[in-house]
Every structure is written in C-alpha cells, then in structure tokens.
Steps between C-alpha positions, in 0.01 A plus 500: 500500500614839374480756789427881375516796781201695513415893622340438835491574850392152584609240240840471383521233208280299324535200284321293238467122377368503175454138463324460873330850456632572881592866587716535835468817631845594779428712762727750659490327810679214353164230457333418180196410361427268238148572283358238292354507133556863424530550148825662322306843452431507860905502560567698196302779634641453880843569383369814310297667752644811692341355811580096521317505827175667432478293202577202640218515788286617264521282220692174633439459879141409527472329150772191499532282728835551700731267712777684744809391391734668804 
C-alpha cells in the first residue's frame, strides 16, 4: 500500500488497495483505520481535498464499514 500525506489537522496519511478496494486512513496520533469497499473515486478525491478530515467524516466514516487497525 502506497501511503500519500494529506493537509489535515487530524489525519496524516492515507493509503489505497486497489485490488481489495481498502482505504487506510493514519492518524496523527500514530493508529489507523482500515475502511472497507470504498471505491477508487472515493480515495482519488480524499487525496485532493483541501480538508482530508472534513471529507473523510463526511463522506467515508459513516458509509464503509471500518476495522481499527492500531
């Protein structure tokens, strides 16, 4: 998994499996969350955003399912 840093108060990387459809999502504070099933548009537009956070707990946190990874 390819980690890219993002602009955010909160998050610090995230990272995407292609062939799993699994985003990870690294938080500042060192623990990571892994969200399943999000389509490749979904990332796309995470990295992209000027707010990673807002975006993700708007459009990722309450619509995949999500297993804490650390």
């Amino acid at each position: 998994m390819n980690w890219h840093r993002v602009v955010s108060p909160i998050l610090s990387h995230v990272g995407y499996n292609l062939s799993t459809r699994t985003l990870e999502v690294r938080f500042n504070t060192g623990s990571i969350k892994r969200y399943l099933g999000v389509p490749r548009s979904v990332y796309a537009a995470l990295i992209g955003v000027d707010s990673a956070s807002l975006y993700s707990f708007d459009w990722i946190e309450s619509r995949y399912p999500v297993v804490s990874v650390s």
